[in-house]
N, C-alpha and C positions, 0 to 999 in steps of 0.2 A: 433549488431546482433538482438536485441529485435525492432529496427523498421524495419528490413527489413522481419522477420517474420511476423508483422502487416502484411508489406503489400502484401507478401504473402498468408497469410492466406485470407485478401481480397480479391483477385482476388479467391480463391477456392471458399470463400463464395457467391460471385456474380456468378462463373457458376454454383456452387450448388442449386442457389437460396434458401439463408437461407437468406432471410433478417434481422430478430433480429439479427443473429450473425453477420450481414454488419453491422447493425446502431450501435451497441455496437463498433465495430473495429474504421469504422469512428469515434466515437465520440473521442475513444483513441488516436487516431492517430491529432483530431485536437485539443485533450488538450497539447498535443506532442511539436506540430509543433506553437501553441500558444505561451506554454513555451518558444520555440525557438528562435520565434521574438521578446517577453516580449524581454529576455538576451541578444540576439542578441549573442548565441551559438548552438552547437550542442552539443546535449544533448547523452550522454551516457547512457548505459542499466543499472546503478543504478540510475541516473539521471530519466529513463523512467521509473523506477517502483517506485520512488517518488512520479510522477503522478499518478502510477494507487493503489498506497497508500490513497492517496488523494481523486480519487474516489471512490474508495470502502469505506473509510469515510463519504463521502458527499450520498452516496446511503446507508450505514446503519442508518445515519442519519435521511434519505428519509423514511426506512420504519418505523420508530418509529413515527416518525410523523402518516406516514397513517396508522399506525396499532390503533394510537389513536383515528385518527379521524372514526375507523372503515371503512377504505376505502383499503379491501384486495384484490381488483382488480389491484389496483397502487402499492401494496408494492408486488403482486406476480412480474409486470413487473417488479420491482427496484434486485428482488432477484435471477431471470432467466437475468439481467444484470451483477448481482455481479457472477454468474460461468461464465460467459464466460470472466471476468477480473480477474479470481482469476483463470483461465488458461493459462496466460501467467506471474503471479508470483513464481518464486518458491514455494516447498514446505515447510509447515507449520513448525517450531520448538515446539518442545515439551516443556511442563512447566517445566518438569528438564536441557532441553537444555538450555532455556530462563535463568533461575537459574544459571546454572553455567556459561552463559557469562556475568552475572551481576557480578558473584565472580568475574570472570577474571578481566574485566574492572575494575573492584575498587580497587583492588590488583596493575593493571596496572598505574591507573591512579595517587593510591595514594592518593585518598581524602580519608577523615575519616569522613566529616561532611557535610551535607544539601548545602555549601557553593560550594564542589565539585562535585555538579551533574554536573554541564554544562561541563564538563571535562570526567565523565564517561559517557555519554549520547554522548559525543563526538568517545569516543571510540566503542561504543555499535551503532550507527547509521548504519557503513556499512555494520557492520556482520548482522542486522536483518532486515535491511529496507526491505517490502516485505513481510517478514516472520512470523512477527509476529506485535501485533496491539499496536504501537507506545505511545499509550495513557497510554494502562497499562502496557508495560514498566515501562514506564516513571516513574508510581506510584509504581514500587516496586521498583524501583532504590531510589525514595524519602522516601520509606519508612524505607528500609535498612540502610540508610546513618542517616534519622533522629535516630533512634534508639540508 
């Protein structure tokens, strides 16, 4: 459902003529279709906001760099990139929402120690993929378990 909206919305953006919004789709559409041939699958709509997980990574990345190097011409593009991909993610989970699927998954999963993240992290991937940013997850899943 998530690549056929792409590529809908492509075509409205090309007779709209919005360009940033085409160059941003196209770009989604050929980390997509990339992924696709890497596996040699097709990729589903968790499988596609994996990707755009991934980019909105590699562009909040992007602008810490240029915000260093004082170059805020390059990080406004990275950041009028990041809304038009963080349009076709779901919405955001709240920090108590986040919290209580980290209780759930550890309850679920049964780990009690640092040794069982790969197991809660396991359970916690498809409820939040998208939704929320994977890295600090991650760190409060490690941090709750080390404790």
């Amino acid at each position: 459902m998530l690549k056929q909206q792409l590529q809908n919305d492509m075509k409205s953006a090309m007779k709209a003529g919005e360009k940033t919004r085409l160059g941003v789709i196209r770009l989604i559409r050929a980390a997509v279709k990339q992924r696709e041939i890497d596996e040699r699958i097709e990729l589903d709509d968790a499988q596609v906001l994996a990707v755009l997980d991934k980019m909105l990574k590699q562009r909040r990345d992007s602008i810490t760099q240029y915000d260093a190097a004082d170059r805020t011409d390059l990080a406004d593009v990275e950041r009028a990139e990041i809304d038009i991909i963080q349009a076709y993610l779901p919405a955001a989970l709240t920090e108590s929402e986040v919290t209580a699927l980290i209780d759930q998954a550890i309850a679920n999963s049964g780990a009690a120690a640092i040794s069982g993240m790969g197991k809660v992290m396991a359970v916690l991937r498809p409820q939040i993929q998208g939704r929320a940013d994977m890295g600090a997850v991650s760190a409060r899943v490690k941090e709750r378990l080390g404790s």
